[in-house]
C-alpha positions in Angstrom: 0.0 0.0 0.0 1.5 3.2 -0.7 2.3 6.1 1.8 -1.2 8.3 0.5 -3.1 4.8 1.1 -1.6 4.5 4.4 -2.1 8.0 5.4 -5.6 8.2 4.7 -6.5 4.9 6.4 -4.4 5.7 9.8 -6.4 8.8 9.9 -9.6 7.2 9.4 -8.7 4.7 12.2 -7.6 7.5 14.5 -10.9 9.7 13.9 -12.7 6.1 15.1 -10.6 5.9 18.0 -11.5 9.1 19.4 -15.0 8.9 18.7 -16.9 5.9 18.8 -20.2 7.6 17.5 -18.5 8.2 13.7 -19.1 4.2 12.8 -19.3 5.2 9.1 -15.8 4.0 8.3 -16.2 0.8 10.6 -19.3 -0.2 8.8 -18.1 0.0 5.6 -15.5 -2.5 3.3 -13.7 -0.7 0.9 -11.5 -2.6 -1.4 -8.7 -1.0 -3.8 -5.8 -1.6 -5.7 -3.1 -1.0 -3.3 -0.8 1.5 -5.7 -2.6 3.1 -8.2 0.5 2.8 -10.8 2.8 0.0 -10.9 6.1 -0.4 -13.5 7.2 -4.1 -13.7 10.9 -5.0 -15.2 10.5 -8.1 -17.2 13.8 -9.9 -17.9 12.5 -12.9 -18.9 9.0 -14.8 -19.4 9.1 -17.1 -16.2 8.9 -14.7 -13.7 5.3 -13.9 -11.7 4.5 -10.2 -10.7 2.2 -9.5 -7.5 -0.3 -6.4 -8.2 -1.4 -6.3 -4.3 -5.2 -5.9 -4.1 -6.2 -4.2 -0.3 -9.2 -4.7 2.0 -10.2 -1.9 4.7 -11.4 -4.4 7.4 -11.1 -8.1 7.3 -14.4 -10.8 7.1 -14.7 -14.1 8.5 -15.5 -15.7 5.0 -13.3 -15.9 1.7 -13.6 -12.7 -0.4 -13.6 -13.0 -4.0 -12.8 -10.3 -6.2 -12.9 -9.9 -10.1 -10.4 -7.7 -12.2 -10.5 -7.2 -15.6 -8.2 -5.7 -18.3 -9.7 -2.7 -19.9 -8.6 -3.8 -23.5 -9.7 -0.9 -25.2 -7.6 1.6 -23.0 -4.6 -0.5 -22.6 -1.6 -0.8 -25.3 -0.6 -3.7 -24.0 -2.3 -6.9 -25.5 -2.5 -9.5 -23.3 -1.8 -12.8 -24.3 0.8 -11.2 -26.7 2.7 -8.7 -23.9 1.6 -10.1 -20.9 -0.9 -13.0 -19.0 -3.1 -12.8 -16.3 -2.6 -16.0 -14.1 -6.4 -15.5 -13.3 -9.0 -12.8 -13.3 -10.6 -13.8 -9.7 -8.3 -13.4 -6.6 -9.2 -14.1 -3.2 -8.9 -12.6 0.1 -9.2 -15.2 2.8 -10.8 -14.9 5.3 -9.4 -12.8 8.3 -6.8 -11.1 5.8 -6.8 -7.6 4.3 -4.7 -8.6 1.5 -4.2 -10.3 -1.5 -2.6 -9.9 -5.3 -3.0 -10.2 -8.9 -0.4 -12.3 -10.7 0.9 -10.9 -14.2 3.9 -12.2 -16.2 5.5 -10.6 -18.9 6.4 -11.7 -22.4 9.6 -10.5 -22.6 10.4 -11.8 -26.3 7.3 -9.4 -27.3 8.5 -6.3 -25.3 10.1 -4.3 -27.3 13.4 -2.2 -26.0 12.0 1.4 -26.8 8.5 0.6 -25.9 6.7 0.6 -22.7 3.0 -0.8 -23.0 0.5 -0.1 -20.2 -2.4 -2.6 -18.7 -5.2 -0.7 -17.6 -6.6 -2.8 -14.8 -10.3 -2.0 -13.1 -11.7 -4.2 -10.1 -15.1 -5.7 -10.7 -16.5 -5.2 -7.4 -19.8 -3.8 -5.3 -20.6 -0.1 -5.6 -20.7 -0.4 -2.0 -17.0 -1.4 -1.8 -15.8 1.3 -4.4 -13.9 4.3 -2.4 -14.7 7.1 -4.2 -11.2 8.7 -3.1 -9.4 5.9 -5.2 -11.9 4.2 -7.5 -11.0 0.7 -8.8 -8.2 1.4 -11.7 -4.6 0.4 -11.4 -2.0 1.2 -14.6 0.9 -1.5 -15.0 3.8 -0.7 -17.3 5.9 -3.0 -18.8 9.4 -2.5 -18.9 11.8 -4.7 -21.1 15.0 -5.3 -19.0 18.1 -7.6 -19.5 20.2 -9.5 -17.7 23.1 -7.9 -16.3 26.2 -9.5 -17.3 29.3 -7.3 -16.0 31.6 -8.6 -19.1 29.0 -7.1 -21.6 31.2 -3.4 -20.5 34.6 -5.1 -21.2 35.8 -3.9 -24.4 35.7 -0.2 -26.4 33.6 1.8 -25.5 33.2 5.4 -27.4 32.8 8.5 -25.1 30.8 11.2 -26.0 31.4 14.3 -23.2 30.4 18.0 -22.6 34.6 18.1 -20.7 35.7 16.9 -24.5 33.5 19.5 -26.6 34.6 22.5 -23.8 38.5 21.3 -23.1 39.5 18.9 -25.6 38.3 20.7 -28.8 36.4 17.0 -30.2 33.2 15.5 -29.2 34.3 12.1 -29.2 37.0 9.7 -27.9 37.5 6.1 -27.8 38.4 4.4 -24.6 39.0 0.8 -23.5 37.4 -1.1 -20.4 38.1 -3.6 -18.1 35.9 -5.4 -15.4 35.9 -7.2 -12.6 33.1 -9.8 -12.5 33.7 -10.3 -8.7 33.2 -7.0 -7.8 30.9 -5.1 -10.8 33.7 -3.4 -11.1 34.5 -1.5 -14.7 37.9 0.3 -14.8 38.1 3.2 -17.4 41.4 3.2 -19.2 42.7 6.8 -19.7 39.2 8.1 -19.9 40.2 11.7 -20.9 44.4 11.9 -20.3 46.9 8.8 -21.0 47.9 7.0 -17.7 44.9 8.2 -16.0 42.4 5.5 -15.2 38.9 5.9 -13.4 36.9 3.2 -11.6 33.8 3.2 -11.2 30.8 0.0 -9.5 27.8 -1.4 -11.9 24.8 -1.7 -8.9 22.4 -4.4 -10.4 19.8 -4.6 -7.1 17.6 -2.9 -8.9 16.5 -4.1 -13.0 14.2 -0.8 -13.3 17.2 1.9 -11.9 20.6 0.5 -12.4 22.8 2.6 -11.3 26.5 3.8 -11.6 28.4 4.9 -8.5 31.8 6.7 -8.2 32.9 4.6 -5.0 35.7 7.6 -4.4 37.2 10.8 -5.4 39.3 9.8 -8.4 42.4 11.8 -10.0 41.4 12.6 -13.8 44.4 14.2 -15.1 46.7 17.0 -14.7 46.2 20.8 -14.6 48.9 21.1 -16.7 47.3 19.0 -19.5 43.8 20.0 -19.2 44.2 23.5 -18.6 47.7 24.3 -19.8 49.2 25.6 -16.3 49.3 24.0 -12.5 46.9 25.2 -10.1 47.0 23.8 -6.7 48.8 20.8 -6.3 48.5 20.3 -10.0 45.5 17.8 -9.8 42.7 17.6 -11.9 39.9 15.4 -9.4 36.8 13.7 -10.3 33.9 12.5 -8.2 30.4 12.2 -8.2 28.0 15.2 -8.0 24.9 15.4 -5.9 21.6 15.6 -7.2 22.7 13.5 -10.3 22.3 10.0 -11.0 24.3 8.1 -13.3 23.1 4.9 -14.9 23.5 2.0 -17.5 21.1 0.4 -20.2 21.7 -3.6 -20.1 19.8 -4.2 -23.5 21.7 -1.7 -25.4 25.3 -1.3 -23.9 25.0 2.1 -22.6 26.4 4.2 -19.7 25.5 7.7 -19.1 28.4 9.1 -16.1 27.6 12.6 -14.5 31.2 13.5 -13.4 32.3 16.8 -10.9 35.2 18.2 -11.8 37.5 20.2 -9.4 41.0 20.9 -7.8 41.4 20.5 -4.2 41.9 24.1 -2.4 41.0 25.9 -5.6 37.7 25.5 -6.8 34.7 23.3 -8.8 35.4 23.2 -12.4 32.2 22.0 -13.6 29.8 18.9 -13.8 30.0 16.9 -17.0 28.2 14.2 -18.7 29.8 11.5 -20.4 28.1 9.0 -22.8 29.5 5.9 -22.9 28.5 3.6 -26.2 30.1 0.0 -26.2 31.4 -1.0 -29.5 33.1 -4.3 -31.1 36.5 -4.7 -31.5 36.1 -4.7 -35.3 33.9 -1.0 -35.0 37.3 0.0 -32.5 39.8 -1.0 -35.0 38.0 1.0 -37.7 37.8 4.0 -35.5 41.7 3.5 -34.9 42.5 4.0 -38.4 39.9 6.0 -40.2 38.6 8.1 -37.1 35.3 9.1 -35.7 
């Protein structure tokens, strides 16, 4: 149930608390999707998702309740992007709770496309909250495995730091992993001799994320900015209020990098777009260019 869900139903509980003579909420058995929106990362067709489905106040009898897919509002298709285990599911009795189980086609979800299920609960006007209704949307998000060694390789860089200090757009770099870890090691990413690590966190399909486990040295002051300042250290680590990810399906890495000298001031956050090639695309880069 989500936090405006909770909130609403803790106050109602409190109101009857304090005054026995408001019964209205204590006589009555609303029932409700439990989110009204719901995104679901389908990796693979094999795995069951739970739409939770929420009672008000329990019953000493099983509770059956009907949901149906509202075809002609949905661009999903089921049978084609998703199934429905079954459109009846049953609260038992004594319980508040129980779920709709959906699984996703994954060979028929395309990368770029997201279709939506528009779910509605086939239940008593008497059990309909008027606050929620009975409608739930479920997205369907094609994700892929994560395999670490799918970043190994070449990788070309596109980077607002190479367009405003290194007078190109575009630079190829080469990357190395460590499967025990998820960690990717960025050769020279801007300067010769200067490598970057950085961590692949997989906990999540629907926000994988990239994280800058410390502050890193990028390059020299000299090279980037054609004198020393400070101690002659160009640093890199992650900015706040920026969140830097990776696409599993396509090989992508978008890195939000600060950039800044110790004791002498922020030079700037950058983003760097990171597209994995093959080694045959690479070698052709190497000798014809970009």
């Amino acid at each position: 149930m989500n936090i405006k869900h909770l909130a609403i139903i803790g106050m109602a509980f409190a109101l009857l608390a304090c005054n026995t003579e408001r019964t209205t909420y204590n006589e009555t058995n609303f029932i409700l999707f439990s989110a009204e929106e719901h995104t679901l990362g389908v990796i693979d067709s094999q795995k069951w998702f739970e739409i939770p489905i929420t009672a008000t106040r329990t019953a000493d009898y099983n509770r059956n309740v009907g949901v149906e897919v509202i075809a002609s509002e949905s661009s999903a298709i089921e049978g084609l992007h998703f199934i429905v285990e079954s459109n009846t599911v049953t609260i038992p009795a004594g319980k508040l709770t129980t779920a709709l189980r959906i699984k996703g086609m994954a060979e028929n979800i395309p990368i770029d496309v997201q279709p939506k299920i528009i779910l509605n609960l086939v239940i008593n006007e008497e059990e309909t909250w008027d606050v929620y209704g009975t409608r739930c949307e479920v997205t369907l998000q094609r994700c892929c495995p994560f395999d670490i060694n799918n970043f190994a390789g070449y990788a070309k860089i596109t980077s607002t730091w190479l367009m405003q200090y290194m007078n190109t757009d575009s630079r190829l770099v080469e990357t190395e992993v460590d499967a025990a870890t998820n960690t990717l090691t960025i050769k020279s990413m801007f300067y010769e001799g200067y490598d970057i690590k950085i961590s692949l966190d997989d906990s999540d399909p629907l926000a994988p994320r990239v994280i800058v486990p410390e502050e890193q040295v990028l390059g020299s002051t000299g090279e980037a900015f054609g004198t020393i300042y400070g101690n002659g250290k160009l640093m890199m680590s992650e900015p706040s209020g920026y969140t830097s990810y990776y696409g599993t399906c396509e090989n992508f890495m978008v890195l939000y990098s600060m950039m800044y000298v110790d004791n002498v001031g922020t030079v700037g956050t950058f983003v760097n777009i990171f597209e994995w090639i093959s080694k045959e695309e690479a070698e052709r880069i190497m000798r014809e260019g970009f």
